[in-house]
C-alpha positions as CSV (number, residue, x, y, z in Angstrom):
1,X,94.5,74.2,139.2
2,X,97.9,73.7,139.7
3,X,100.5,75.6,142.6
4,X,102.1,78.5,141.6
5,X,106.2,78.1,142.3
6,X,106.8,81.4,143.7
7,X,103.1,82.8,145.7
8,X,102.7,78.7,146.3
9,X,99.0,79.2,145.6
10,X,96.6,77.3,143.8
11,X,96.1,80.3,140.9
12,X,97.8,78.9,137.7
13,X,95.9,79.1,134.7
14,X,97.1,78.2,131.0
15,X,98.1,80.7,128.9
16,X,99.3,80.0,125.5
17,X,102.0,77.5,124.5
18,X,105.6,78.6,123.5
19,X,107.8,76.4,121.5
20,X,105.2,73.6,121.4
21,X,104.9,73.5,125.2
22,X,101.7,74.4,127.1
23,X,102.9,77.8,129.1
24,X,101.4,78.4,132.9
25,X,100.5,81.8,134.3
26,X,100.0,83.0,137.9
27,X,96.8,85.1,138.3
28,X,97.9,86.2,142.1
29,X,101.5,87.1,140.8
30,X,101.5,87.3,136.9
31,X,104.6,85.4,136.4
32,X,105.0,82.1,134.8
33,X,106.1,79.0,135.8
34,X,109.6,77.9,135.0
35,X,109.2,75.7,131.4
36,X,112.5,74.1,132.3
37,X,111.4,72.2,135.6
38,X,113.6,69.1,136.3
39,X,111.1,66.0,137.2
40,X,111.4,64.5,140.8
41,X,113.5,62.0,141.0
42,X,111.2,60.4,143.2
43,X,108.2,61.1,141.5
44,X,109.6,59.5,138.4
45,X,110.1,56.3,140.6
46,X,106.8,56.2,142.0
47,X,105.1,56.2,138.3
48,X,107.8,53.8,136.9
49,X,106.9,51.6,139.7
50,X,103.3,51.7,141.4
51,X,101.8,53.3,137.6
52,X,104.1,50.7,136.0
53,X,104.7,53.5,133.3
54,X,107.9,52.9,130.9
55,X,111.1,55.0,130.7
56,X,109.4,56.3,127.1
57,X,105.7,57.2,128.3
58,X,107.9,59.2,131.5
59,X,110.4,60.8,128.8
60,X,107.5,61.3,126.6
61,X,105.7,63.5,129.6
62,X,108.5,65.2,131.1
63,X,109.5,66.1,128.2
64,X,113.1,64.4,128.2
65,X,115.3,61.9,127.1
66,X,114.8,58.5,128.2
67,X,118.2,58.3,128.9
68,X,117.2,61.2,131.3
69,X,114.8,58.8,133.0
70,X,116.9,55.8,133.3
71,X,119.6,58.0,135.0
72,X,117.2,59.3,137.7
73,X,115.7,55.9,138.5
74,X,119.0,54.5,139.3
């Protein structure tokens, strides 16, 4: 399971998908989690570099641009 953003516990559970996107739901505090998250700059580093993943496969899974991507890494 993944953290919920605002109770920070481990209670989210799918529920449904909203334009094409896989929507999350608290079960502790019923709300969902934000769609619209902005990717860690530092996470995005660590897959480019120790998952040697390429600025498409990142856009592709965050959901942005690859000019997005390239951005952040720098």
């Amino acid at each position: 399971m993944q953290k919920c953003p605002f109770c920070l516990k481990n209670t989210l559970v799918k529920n449904g998908r909203k334009n094409g996107r896989q929507r999350y739901k608290c079960s502790q505090c019923k709300r969902y989690r934000p769609q619209n998250e902005r990717p860690d700059n530092r996470l995005l580093l660590y897959q480019y570099i120790h998952h040697k993943q390429t600025c498409s496969h990142l856009a592709q899974h965050h959901h942005c641009r690859i000019k997005t991507i390239r951005r952040r890494i720098r």
